[in-house]
C-alpha positions in Angstrom: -7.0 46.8 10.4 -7.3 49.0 13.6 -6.9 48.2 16.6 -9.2 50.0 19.2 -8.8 50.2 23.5 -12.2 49.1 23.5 -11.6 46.2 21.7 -8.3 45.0 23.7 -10.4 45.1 26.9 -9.0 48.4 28.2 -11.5 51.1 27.9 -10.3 55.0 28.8 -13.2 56.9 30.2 -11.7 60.5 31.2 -13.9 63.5 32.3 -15.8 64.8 29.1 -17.7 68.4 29.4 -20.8 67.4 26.7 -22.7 70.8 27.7 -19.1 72.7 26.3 -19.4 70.1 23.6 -23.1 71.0 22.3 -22.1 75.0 22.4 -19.4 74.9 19.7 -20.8 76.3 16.3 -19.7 73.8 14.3 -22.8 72.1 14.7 -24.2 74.9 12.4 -22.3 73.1 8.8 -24.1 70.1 8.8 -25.3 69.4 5.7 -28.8 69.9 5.0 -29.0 67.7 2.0 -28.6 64.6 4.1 -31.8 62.9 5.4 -30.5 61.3 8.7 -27.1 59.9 10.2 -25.0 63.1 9.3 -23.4 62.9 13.1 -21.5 60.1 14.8 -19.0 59.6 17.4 -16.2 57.2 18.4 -15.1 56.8 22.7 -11.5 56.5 22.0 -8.8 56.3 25.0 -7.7 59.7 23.9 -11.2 61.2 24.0 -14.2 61.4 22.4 -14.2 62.4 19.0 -17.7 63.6 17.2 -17.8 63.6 12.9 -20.2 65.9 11.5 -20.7 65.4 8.1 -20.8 68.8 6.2 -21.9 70.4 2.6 -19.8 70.0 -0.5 -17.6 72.8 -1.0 -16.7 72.3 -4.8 -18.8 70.1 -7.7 -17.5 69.6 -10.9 -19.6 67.2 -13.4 -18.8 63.6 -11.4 -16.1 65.2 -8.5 -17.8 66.4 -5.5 -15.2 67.6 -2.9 -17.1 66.2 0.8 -16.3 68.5 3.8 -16.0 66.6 7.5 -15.7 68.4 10.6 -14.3 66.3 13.4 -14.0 67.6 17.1 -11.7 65.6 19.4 -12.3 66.0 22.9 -9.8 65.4 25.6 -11.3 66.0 29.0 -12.2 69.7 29.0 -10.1 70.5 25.9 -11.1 70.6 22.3 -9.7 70.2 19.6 -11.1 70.9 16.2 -10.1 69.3 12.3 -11.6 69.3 8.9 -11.8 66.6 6.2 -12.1 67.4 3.1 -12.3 64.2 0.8 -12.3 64.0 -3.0 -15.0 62.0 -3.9 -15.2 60.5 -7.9 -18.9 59.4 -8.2 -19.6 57.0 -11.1 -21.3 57.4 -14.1 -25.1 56.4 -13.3 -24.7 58.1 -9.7 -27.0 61.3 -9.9 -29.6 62.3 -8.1 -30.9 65.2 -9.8 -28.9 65.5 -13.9 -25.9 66.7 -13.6 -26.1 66.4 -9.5 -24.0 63.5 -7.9 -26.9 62.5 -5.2 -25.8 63.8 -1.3 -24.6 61.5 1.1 -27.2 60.2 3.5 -24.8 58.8 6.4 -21.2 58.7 7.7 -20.0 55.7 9.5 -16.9 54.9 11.7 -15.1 52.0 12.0 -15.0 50.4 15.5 -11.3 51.4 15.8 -11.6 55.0 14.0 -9.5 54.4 11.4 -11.8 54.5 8.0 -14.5 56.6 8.1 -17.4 55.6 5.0 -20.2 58.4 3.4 -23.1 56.3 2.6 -25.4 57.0 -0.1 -27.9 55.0 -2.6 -25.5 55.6 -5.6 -22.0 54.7 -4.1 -20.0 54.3 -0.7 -17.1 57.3 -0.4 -14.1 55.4 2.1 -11.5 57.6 3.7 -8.8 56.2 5.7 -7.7 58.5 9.0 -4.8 59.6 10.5 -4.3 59.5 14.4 -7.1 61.7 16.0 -4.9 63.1 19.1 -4.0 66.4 17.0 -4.4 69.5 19.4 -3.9 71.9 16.6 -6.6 72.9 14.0 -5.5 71.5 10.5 -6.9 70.6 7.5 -6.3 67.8 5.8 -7.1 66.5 2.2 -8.0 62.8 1.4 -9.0 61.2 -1.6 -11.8 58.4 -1.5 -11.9 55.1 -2.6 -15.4 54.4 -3.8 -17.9 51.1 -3.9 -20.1 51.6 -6.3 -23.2 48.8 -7.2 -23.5 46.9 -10.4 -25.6 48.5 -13.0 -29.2 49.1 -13.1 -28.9 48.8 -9.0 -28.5 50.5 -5.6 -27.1 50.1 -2.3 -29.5 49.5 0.4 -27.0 49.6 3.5 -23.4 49.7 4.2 -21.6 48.4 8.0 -18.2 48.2 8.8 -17.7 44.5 10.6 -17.0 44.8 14.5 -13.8 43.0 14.0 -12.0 45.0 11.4 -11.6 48.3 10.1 -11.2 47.2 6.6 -14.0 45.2 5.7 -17.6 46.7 4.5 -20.3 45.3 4.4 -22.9 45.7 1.9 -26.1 45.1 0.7 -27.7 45.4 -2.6 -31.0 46.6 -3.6 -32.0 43.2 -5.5 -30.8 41.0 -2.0 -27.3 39.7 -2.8 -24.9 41.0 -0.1 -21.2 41.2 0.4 -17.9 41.5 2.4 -15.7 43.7 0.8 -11.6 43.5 1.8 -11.1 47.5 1.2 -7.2 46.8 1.5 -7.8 44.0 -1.4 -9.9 45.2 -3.6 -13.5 47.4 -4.1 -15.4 45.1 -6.6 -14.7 41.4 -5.7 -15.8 40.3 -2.4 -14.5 38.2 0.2 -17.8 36.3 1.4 -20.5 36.6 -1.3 -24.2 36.1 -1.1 -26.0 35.8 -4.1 -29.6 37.8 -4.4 -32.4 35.2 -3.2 -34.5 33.1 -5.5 -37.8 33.3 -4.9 -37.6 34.3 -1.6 -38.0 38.0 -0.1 -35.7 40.7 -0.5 -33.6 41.8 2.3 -33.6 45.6 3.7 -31.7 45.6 6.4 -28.9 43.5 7.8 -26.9 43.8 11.1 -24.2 42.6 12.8 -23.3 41.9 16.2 -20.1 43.2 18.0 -18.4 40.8 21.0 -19.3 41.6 24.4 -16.9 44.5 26.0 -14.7 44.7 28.8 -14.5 40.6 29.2 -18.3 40.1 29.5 -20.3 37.8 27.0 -17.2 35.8 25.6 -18.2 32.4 24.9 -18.4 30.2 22.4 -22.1 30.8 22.2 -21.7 34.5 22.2 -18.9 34.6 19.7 -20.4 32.7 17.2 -23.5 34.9 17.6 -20.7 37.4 16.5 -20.0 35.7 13.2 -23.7 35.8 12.1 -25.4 38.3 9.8 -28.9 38.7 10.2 -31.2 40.0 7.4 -34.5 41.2 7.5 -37.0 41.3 4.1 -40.2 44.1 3.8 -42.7 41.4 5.1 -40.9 40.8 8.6 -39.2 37.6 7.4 -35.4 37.1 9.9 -32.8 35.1 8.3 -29.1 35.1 8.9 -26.1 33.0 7.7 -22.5 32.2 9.7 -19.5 31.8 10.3 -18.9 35.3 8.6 -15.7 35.8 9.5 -13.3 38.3 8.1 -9.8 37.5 6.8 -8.2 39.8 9.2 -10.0 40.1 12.3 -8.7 42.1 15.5 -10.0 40.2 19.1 -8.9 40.6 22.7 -7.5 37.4 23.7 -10.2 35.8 25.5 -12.3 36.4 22.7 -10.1 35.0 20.6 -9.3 31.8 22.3 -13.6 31.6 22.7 -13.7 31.9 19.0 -11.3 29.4 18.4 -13.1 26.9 20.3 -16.8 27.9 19.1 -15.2 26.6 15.7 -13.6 23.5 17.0 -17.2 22.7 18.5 -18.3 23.1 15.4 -16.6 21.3 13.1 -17.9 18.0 13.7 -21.3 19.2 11.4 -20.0 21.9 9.7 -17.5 21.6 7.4 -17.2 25.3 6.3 -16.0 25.8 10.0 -13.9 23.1 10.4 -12.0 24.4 7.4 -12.0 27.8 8.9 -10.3 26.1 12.5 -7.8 24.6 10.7 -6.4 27.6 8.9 -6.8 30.2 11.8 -3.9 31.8 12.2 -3.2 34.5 15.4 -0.3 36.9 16.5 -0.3 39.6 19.1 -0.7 43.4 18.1 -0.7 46.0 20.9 -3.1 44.9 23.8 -5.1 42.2 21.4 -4.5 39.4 18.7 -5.3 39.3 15.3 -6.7 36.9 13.8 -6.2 36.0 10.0 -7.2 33.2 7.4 -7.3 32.4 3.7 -10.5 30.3 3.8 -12.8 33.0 1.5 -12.7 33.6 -1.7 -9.7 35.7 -2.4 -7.5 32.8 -0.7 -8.3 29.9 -2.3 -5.8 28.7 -4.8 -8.5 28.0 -7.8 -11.5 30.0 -7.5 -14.4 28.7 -5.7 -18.0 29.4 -6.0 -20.2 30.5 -3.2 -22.3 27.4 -2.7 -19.0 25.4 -1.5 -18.8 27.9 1.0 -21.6 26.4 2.6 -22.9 29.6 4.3 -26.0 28.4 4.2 -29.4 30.3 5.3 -30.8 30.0 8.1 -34.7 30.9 9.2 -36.1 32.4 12.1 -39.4 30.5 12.1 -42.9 32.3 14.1 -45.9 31.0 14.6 -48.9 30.5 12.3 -50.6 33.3 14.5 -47.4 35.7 14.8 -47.3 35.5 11.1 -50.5 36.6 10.1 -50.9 39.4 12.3 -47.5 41.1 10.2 -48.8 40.2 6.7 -49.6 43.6 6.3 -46.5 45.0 7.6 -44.0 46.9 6.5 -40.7 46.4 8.1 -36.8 48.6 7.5 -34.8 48.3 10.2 -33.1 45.3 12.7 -31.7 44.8 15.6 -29.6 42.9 18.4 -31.7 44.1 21.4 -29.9 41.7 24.1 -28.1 38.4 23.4 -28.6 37.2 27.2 -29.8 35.3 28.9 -32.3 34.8 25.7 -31.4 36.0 22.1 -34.2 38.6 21.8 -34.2 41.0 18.0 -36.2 43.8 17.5 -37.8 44.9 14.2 -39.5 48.4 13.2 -41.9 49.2 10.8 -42.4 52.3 9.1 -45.2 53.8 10.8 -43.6 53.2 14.3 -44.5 49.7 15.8 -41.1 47.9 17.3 -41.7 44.2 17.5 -39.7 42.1 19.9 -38.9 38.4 18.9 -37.3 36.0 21.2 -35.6 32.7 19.5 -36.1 29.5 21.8 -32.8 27.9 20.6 -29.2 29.7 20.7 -27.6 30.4 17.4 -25.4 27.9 16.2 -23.6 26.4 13.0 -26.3 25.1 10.2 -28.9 22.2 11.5 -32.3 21.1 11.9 -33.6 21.9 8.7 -32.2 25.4 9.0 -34.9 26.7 10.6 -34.9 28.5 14.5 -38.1 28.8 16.0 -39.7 32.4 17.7 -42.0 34.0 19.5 -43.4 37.7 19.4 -42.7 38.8 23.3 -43.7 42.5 23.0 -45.3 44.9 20.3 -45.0 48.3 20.9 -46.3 51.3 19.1 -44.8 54.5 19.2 -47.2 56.5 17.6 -44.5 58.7 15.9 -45.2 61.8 13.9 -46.8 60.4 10.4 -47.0 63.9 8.9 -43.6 63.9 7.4 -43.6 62.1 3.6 -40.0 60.7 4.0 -39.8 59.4 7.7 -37.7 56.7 9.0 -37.1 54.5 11.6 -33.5 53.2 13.2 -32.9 51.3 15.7 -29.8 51.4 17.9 -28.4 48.9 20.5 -27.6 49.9 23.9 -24.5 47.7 24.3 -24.5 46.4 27.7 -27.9 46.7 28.4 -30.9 45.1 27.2 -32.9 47.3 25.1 -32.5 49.7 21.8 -33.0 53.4 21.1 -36.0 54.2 18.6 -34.7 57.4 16.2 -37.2 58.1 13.6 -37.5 62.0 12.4 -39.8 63.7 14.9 -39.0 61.1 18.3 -36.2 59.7 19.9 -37.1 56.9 22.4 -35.4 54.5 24.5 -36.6 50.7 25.5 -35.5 48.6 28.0 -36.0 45.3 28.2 -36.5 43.0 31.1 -36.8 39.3 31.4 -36.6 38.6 34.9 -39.0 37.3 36.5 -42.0 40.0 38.4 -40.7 42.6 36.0 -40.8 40.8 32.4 -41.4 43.3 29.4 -40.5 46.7 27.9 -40.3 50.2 29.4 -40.0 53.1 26.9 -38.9 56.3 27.6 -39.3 59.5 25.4 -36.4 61.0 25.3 -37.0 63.7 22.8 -40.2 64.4 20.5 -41.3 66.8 18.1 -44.9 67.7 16.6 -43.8 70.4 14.1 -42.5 69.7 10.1 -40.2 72.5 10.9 -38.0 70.3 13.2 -35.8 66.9 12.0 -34.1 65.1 14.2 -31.5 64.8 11.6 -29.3 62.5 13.5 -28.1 60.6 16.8 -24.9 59.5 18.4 -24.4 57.4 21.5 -21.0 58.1 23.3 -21.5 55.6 26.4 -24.0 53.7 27.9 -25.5 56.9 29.5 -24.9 59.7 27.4 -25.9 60.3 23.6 -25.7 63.6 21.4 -28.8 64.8 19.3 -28.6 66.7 16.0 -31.6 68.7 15.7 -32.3 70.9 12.3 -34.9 73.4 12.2 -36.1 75.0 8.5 -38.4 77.3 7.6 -41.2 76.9 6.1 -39.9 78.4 2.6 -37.1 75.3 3.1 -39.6 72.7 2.0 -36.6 70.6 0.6 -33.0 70.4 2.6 -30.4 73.0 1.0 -26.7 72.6 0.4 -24.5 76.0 0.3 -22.6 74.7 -3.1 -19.1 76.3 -3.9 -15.9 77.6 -2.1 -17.2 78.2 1.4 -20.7 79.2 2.6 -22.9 80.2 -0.7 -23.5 84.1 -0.7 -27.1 85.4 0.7 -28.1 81.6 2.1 -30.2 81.8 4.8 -28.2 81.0 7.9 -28.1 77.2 9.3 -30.3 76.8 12.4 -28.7 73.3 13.2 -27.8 72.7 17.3 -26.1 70.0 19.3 -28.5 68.8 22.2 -26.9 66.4 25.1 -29.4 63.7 25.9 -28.9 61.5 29.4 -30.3 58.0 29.1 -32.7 56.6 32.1 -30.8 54.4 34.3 -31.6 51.3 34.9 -32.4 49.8 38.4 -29.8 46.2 38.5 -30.8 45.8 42.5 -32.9 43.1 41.8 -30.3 41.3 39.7 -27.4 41.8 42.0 -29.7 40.5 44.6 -30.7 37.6 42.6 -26.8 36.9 41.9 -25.7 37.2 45.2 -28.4 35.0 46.4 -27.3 32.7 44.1 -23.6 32.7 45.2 -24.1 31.8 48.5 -25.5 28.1 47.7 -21.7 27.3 45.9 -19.5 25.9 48.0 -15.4 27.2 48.1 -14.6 23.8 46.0 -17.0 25.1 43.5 -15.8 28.4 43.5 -12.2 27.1 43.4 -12.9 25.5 39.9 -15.3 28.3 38.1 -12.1 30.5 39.0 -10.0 28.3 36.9 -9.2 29.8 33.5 -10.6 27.2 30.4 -8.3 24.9 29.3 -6.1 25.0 31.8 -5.4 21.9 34.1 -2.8 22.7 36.6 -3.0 26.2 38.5 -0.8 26.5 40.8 -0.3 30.7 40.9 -3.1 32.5 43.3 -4.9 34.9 41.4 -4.6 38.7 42.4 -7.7 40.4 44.1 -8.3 42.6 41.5 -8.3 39.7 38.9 -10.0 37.4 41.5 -12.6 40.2 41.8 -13.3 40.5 38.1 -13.9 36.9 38.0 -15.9 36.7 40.8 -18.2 39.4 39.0 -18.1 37.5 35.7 -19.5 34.5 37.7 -21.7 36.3 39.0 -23.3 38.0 36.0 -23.5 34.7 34.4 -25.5 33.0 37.0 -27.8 36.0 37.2 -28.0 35.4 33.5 -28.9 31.6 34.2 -31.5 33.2 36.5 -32.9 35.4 33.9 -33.2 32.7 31.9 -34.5 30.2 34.4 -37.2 32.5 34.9 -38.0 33.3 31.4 -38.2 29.4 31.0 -40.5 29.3 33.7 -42.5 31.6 32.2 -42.8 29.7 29.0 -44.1 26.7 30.8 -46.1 28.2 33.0 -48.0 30.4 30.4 -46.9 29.8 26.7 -46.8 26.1 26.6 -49.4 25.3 27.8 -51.9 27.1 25.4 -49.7 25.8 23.3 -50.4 22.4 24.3 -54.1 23.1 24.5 -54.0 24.3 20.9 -52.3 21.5 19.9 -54.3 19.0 21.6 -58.0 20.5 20.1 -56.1 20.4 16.5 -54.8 16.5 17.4 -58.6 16.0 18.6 -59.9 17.4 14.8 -57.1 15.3 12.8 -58.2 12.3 15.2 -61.9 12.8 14.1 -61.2 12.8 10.5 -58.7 9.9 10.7 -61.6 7.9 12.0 -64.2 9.3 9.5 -61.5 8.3 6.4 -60.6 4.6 8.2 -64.7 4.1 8.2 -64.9 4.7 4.7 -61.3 3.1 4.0 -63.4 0.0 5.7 -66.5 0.3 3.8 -64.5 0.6 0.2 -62.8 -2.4 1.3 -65.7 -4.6 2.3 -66.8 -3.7 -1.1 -63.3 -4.4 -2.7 -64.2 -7.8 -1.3 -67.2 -8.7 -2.6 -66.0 -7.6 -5.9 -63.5 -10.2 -5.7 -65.5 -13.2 -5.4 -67.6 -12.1 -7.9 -64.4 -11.9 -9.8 -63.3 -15.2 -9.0 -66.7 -17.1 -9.6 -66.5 -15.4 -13.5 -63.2 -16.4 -13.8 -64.1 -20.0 -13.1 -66.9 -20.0 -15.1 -64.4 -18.5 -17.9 -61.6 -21.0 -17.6 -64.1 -24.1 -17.9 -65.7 -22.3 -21.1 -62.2 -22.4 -22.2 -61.1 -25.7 -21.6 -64.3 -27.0 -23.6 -63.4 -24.9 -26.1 -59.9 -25.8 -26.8 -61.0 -29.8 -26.3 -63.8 -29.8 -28.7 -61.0 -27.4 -31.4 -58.7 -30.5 -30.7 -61.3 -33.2 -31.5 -62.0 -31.2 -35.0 -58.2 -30.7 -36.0 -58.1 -34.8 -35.1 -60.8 -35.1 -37.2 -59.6 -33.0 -40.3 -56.6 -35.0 -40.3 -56.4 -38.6 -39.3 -59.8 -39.6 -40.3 -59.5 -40.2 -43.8 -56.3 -42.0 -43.2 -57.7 -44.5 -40.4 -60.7 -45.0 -43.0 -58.1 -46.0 -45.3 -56.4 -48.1 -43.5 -60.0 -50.1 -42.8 -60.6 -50.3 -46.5 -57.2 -52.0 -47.2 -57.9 -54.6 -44.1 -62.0 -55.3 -45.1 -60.2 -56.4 -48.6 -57.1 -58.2 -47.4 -59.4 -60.1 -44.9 -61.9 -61.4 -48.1 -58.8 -62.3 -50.0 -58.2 -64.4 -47.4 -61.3 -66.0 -46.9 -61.4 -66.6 -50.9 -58.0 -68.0 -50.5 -59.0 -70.3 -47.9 -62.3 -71.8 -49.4 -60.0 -71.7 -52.7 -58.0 -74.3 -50.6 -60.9 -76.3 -49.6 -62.6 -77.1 -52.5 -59.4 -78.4 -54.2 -59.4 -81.7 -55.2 -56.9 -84.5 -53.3 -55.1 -85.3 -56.3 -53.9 -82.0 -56.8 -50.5 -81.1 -54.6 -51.7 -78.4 -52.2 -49.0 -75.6 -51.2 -47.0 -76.4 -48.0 -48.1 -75.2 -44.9 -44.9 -73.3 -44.7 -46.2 -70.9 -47.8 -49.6 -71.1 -46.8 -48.1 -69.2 -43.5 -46.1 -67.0 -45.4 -49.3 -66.2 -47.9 -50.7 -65.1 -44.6 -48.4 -62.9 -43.7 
């Protein structure tokens, strides 16, 4: 993990001759067989050190030896060193057959101690020594390679802000990952799997802390933790808390870090599990930071949706979205993170779109969806004559704005959002008309200052050339490559400081007594020093002007955007009022007839259940019938008869004579019965 001045809040600036710089001829071996980012540069306290990245100098089957020429500056000395690293390509890496395919790009760490060669087929990592040599030396490294799974390609490689040993990388079918270079090169730390059904990423970016003490809260550091992603069609996502394992931080960094997790954990757990295991310790000037909550530290292994890294979308409006379905977008970036979030995207034919978010970035909530708006589209009208053009965009650090390098311009935008000056100014900074001319690559040193590498071929050089073998190949035509310095327009801060001092005269001492007090800290009883007083007091002061710039912005938005908002809104209420009416009048008219149908309804049923009840009475009077009719018949027979025996029993009795004993009345009784 290195450690960089920058970084720890100590930044050495000393007196660097750039015009001595440009006129060294080693600008002459870069290599032409790269199509852009073959030159970059690192500000370090002992000077600034450029890397050119130059041709191979030995190819064997698979082995490429990779030459880097690296020229450290101190003040008005130079110093120059050579790189050469051993580089063992894998199997299905070839450009041409037989041909490992050139590296496209060389990128530094943030503390200049790994250096990665970027290409399509695989990512070459060297680790360097201390760059304060004053002698020429060469030195010989071998490279640790990333290669991508079979049957794909990388899309992009970026070493985190935080450390110098984590990568991170994105694959041509979307998944992307965080590789631990001191762990290992094929498992990842934090894994994202390739997207289903949604758009493929091709680009991502991350987002450094603020330097030298500015843009250190919570908000800001967990906007550091994020990785944004942008897909073909224009579509922003980005996921947090990415956080590596080892990560180097100045101290108040740190301790805003610390608490942008604790603020989190009451709704996300990921980060509440990441608090808890956060371990620091002091190296040099700053702290570093380490955890075990990813997936090389867990005990058992875990699967990525436990992580719960989940995606976030940046959201536009119906309007902003149709006017980039034809779009093709490749690059992203930060263009300021105060006082409003604002990204920039770039398309291949040249249009830069600026998109501000309306809510600050935060753990996962609200359906995981932030909602945007299109401030500013601007087109550059770049040279469309070259087949393989492309378009990066570059932050400006401290200032609001980007640079634009495609292959024939270099441009600079700076953005405003105060208010009477609100939106973009762009300034050419260097242009070319003719296909004999690349802008092959571009390097900003500070926040004024920035190197151009400019190749010119001849016509006869329709495709870039590599001198291939030990040294510069025999009867190649000569390089006609050249270092040019290029001074970036200054912008005009005497409206802000005007605004900010403005501002500071309405607190009163008691106020200014407590904003001077360091967070977390309850008793104070030691008096600052003026210098430290001084810093704080311009801290304050750039974050009220911030709360200006944002005031105004705000303003703006009511003032202008939400109301046509509003008005859109209310015609589309009016339409869905209108044909809420039109459906309840008809809801009304089926129901009335819902009605009628029912008492007809009823009336048969009626009708059905008296049919019934005749029915079932008259089947009851037939089974009665069919079964105790004959019997009660019966019955009637055996009475008619016992009644005549009776009556023939009785006359019987009366015409007997008196002589004759009659029967007792007793048995007569009995015979009765």
């Amino acid at each position: 993990v290195g450690v960089s001045a920058k970084i720890g809040g100590v930044a050495l600036k000393p007196a660097m001759n750039l015009s001595a710089l440009s006129s060294l001829p080693v600008w002459a071996q870069a290599s032409r067989r790269s199509s852009c980012g073959v030159l970059t540069s690192a500000n370090l306290p002992g000077g600034l050190v450029t890397f050119l990245l130059g041709s191979r100098v030995a190819e064997v089957a698979l082995e490429t030896t990779e030459v880097i020429h690296l020229c450290v500056q101190n003040g008005k000395d130079f110093a120059q060193r050579k790189l050469q690293a051993d580089v063992k390509f894998p199997g299905e890496a070839q450009g041409t057959p037989g041909t490992p395919a050139p590296f496209e790009e060389i990128l530094v760490a943030s503390g200049a101690r790994a250096l990665a060669l970027f290409s399509p087929s695989c990512c070459a990592v060297v680790a360097l020594n201390e760059l304060n040599g004053s002698e020429p030396r060469l030195e010989k490294l071998e490279a640790l390679v990333v290669s991508p799974r079979p049957g794909q390609k990388l899309v992009k490689v970026a070493w985190h802000p935080m450390s110098d040993a984590h990568l991170g990388v994105l694959f041509s079918d979307g998944s992307w990952s965080l590789l631990n270079l001191a762990l290992s090169l094929d498992e990842p730390e934090v894994h994202f799997p390739a997207p289903m059904g949604a758009e493929i990423p091709v680009d991502f970016q991350f987002l450094a802390p603020g330097e030298d003490g500015l843009g250190e809260s919570p908000e800001d550091l967990w906007l550091s933790m994020s990785v944004f992603f942008l897909a073909a069609s224009g579509r922003i996502s980005f996921r947090n808390p990415v956080l590596p394992s080892a990560a180097v931080l100045s101290r108040r960094s740190s301790e805003a870090l610390q608490l942008a997790l604790q603020l989190a954990s009451s709704s996300d757990a990921f980060a509440a599990q990441l608090a808890a295991q956060l371990q620091s310790s002091q190296v040099e000037e700053a702290l570093l930071l380490r955890h075990r909550h990813h997936l090389h530290g867990g005990a058992q292994p875990f699967s990525v949706s436990s992580t719960g890294l989940l995606e976030q979308v940046v959201e536009e409006s119906a309007s902003d979205a149709s006017e980039r379905s034809s779009a093709s977008f490749c690059s992203l970036q930060v263009c300021c993170s105060s006082p409003l979030l604002v990204l920039a995207r770039a398309s291949r034919g040249g249009p830069v779109e600026l998109l501000a978010l309306e809510a600050a970035i935060g753990p996962y909530g609200a359906g995981g969806v932030v909602a945007a708006r299109v401030l500013e589209e601007i087109d550059l009208m770049c040279n469309k004559s070259t087949p393989e053009d492309f378009v990066r965009l570059e932050s400006l650090g401290e200032r609001s704005g980007l640079i634009v390098h495609t292959r024939s311009l270099l441009a600079s935008i700076d953005v405003s959002l105060s208010a009477g000056a609100a939106g973009a100014t762009v300034t050419t900074l260097a242009e070319t008309r003719s296909n004999d001319m690349d802008f092959a690559s571009w390097s900003r040193v500070d926040q004024g200052v920035g190197l151009l590498l400019r190749m010119e071929r001849s016509s006869k050089d329709a495709k870039p050339r590599a001198a291939v073998g030990s040294g510069s190949a025999t009867g190649s035509a000569p390089s006609k490559s050249f270092l040019t310095v290029i001074e970036l327009p200054k912008k005009d801060r005497s409206p802000e400081k005007a605004s900010s001092e403005g501002h500071m005269s309405k607190l009163s001492p008691s106020s200014l007594h407590l904003l001077e007090q360091p967070v977390g800290s309850s008793k104070a009883t030691s008096v600052a020093k003026p210098a430290e007083l001084a810093k704080r007091v311009a801290t304050l002061r750039s974050g009220i002007a911030s709360l200006q710039c944002r005031q105004d912005f705000l303003k703006h938005l009511a003032e202008k955007s939400f109301p046509a908002r509003a008005e859109v809104l209310k015609q589309e209420l009016q339409l869905e009022t209108s044909a809420l009416r039109r459906r309840a009048g008809d809801a009304a008219q089926r129901a009335q007839a819902l009605k009628l149908r029912q008492a007809e309804l009823v009336q048969r049923q009626a009708a059905l259940v008296k049919a019934l009840a005749a029915a079932a009475e008259a089947q009851q009077l037939e089974e009665l019938s069919d079964a105790a009719l004959p019997k009660l018949y019966a019955q009637l027979y055996e009475l008619r008869r016992a009644a005549e025996l009776l009556r023939s029993s009785q006359q019987a009795l009366a015409e007997t004579p008196e002589g004759i004993q009659r029967p007792k009345t007793r048995q007569l009784m009995l015979a009765e019965n």
